[in-house]
N, C-alpha and C positions, 0 to 999 in steps of 0.2 A: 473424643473417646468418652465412653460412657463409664462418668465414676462409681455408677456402682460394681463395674466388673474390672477395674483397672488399679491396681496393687502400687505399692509406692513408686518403684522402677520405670509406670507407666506401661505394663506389658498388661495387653489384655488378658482376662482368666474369669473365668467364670466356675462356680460350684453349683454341683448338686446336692441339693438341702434335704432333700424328702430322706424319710425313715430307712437307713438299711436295716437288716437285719444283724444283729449282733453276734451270731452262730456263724455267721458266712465271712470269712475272711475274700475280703476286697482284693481282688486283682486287674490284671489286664486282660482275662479271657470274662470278665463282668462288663464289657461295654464293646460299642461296635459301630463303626461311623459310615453313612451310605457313600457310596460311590463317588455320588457331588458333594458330598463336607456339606450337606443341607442338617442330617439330622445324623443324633445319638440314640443306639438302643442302651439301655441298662439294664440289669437283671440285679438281683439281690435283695429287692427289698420288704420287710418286714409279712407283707401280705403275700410273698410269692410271688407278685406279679413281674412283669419286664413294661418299660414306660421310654417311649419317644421322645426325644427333646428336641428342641428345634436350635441349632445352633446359631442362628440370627439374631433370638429373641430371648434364650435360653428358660422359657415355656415349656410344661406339657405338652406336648402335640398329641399324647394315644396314652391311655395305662389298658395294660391286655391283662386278666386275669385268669 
């Protein structure tokens, strides 16, 4: 398991770090997983954009502006 995304309990978890915006209150209609659980859309953040993650590697994969 990789210690940088694994909490005391040992469950994995990963965050996203980058900038939201602090006018937009964070929910569950701000993210959205593909089909295969390969990647996360997010929206919210600071510049407006929505940005791809990769949930293998929990990278950038796309920022769309």
């Amino acid at each position: 398991m990789d210690p940088l995304i694994a909490n005391n309990s040992g469950v994995s978890k990963r965050q996203i770090t980058d900038l939201v915006d602090q006018s937009i209150q964070i929910n569950t209609h701000c993210f959205v997983v593909t089909a295969d659980n390969r990647y996360i859309l997010v929206c919210g953040f600071w510049d407006k954009s929505f940005r791809v993650y990769s949930t293998e590697t929990g990278n950038t994969a796309i920022v769309l502006i």
